[in-house]
VODO-386006 format. One line per field, with one value per residue (C-alpha): residue in one letter; x, y, z. Coordinates in steps of 0.2 Angstrom, whole numbers. Layout:
! VODO-386006
rest <- [A,...] .
x <- [X,...] .
y <- [Y,...] .
z <- [Z,...] .
This chain:
! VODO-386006
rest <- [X,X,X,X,X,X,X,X,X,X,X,X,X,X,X,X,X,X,X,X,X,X,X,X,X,X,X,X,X,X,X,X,X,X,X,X,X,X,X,X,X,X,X,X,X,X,X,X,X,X,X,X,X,X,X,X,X] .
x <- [31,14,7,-12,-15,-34,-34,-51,-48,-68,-65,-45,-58,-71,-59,-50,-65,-70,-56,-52,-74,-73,-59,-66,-85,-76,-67,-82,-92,-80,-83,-73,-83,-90,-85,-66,-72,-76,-62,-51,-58,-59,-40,-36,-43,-36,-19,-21,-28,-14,0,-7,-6,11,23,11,9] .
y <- [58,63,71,71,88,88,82,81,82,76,62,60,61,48,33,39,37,24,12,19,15,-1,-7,3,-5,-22,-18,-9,-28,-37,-25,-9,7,15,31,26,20,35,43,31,32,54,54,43,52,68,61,52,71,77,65,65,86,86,72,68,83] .
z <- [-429,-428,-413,-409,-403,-398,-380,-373,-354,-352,-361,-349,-334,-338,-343,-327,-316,-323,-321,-303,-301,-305,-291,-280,-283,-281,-267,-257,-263,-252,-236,-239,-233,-245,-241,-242,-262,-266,-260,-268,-284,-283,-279,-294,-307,-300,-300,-317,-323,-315,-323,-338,-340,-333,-344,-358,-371] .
């Protein structure tokens, strides 16, 4: 049917981030290393980048 063609990988990046962030932040609240947050968080929006490119046009 109709295909919405403007893809705005920024905007893909943020809403990414930003929902890996916030289970990240809450896991680092109840003792997680910080360091292993971010990592966490970095590695998910890559992979929902990457996910996103590959099945969803």
């Amino acid at each position: 049917m109709y295909r919405n063609t403007t893809k705005d990988p920024v905007v893909a990046a943020v809403t990414a981030a930003i929902g890996a962030g916030t289970v990240a932040a809450i896991s680092v609240s109840r003792g997680q290393n910080l360091f292993v947050g971010i990592a966490v968080t970095i590695f998910a929006t890559v992979a929902a980048l990457v996910i996103d490119a590959l099945f969803f046009e």
